[in-house]
C-alpha distance (Angstrom), angle and dihedral (degrees) to the residues before:
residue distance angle dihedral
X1 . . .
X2 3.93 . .
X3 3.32 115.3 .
X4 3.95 118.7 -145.4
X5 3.84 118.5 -116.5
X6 3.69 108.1 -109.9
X7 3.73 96.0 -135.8
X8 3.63 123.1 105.7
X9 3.64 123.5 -168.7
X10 3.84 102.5 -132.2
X11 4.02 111.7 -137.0
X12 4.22 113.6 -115.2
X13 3.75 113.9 -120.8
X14 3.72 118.7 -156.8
X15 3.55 138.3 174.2
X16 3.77 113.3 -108.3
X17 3.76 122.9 -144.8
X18 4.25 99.4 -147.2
X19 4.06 87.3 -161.3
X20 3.97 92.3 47.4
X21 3.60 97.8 51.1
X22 3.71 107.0 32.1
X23 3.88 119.1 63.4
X24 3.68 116.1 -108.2
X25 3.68 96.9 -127.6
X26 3.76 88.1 49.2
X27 3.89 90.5 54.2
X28 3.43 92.8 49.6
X29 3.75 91.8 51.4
X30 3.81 85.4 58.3
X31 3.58 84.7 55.8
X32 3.20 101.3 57.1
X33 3.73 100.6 46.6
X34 3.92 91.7 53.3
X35 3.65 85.5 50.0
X36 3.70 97.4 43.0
X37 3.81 81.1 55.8
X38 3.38 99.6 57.2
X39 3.65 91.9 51.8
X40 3.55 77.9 52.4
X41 3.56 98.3 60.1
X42 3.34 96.2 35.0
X43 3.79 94.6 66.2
X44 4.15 87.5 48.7
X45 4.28 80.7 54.6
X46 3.74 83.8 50.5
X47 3.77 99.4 50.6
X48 3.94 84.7 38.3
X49 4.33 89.9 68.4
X50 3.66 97.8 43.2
X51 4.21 94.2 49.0
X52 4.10 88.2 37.1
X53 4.06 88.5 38.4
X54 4.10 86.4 -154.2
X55 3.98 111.2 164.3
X56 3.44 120.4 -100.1
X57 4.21 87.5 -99.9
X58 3.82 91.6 56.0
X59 3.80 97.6 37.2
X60 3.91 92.7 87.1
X61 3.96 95.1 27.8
X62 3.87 91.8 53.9
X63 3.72 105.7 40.9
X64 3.83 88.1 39.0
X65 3.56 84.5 68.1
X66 3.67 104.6 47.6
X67 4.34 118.2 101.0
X68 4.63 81.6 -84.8
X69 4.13 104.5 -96.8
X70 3.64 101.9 -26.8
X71 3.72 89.1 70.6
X72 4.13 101.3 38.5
X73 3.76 91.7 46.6
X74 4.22 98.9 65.7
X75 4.21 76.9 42.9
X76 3.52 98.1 54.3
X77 3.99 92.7 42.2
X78 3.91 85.9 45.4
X79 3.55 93.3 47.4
X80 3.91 99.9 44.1
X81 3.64 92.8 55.5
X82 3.79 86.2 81.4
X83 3.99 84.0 64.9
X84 3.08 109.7 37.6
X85 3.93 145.2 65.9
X86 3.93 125.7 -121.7
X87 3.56 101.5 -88.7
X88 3.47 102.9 41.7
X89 3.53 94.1 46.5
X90 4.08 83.4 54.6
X91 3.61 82.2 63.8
X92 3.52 102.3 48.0
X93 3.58 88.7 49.0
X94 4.23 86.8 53.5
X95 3.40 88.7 52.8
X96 2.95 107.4 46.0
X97 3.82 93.1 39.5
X98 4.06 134.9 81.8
X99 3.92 89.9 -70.8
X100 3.62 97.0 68.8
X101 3.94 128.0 -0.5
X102 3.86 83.9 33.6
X103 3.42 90.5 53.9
X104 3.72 96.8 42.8
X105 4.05 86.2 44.8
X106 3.89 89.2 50.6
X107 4.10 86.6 48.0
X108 3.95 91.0 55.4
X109 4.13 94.8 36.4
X110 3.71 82.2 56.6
X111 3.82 101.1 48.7
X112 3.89 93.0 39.8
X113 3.36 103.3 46.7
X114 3.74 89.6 40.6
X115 3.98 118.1 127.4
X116 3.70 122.1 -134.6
X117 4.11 114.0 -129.4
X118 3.33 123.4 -166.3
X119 3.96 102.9 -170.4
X120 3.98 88.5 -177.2
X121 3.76 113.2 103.9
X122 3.64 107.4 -118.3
């Protein structure tokens, strides 16, 4: 029977400096996208009041509420098909769909929540 070695090599913890160790171009690219995202969102919000036709006061209370984007986008597709005619409302549903802002969601959930490693002992 072997027997283990006792000895553990304890991991190194160190304090890392974001702004040191990440490029500043490349930070502000991350920037940007988040940003670009809200924008984003913010014209899904937009599209949101005119299909839901909530007042002003209720705009922010309401879709504040509602499970974040996953739950206004099948409202907003829902909701526009009183406006609009079969094959634009096709591409409202594209867009708003897995195919684009999901992927474009997916992009930015994948830069933000994004860990830095440094694999370098320090």
């Amino acid at each position: 029977m072997k027997h283990r070695s006792k000895r553990t090599q304890k991991p190194t913890y160190r304090v890392v400096d974001i702004k040191k160790e990440i490029p500043e171009k490349q930070l502000a690219a991350i920037g940007a996208l988040a940003l670009a995202f809200n924008e984003v969102e913010a014209a899904l919000d937009r599209l949101f009041f005119v299909v839901t036709e909530l007042t002003e006061p209720l705009q922010l209370e309401v879709s504040t509420r509602i499970g974040g984007l996953d739950g206004k986008r099948p409202i907003t597709k829902k909701g526009a098909a009183q406006f609009l005619n079969a094959a634009d409302l096709r591409q409202l549903a594209e867009l708003l769909g897995d195919g684009v802002f999901g992927q474009l969601k997916d992009y930015r959930d994948g830069v933000i929540h994004a860990r830095h490693v440094n694999a370098s002992p320090a």
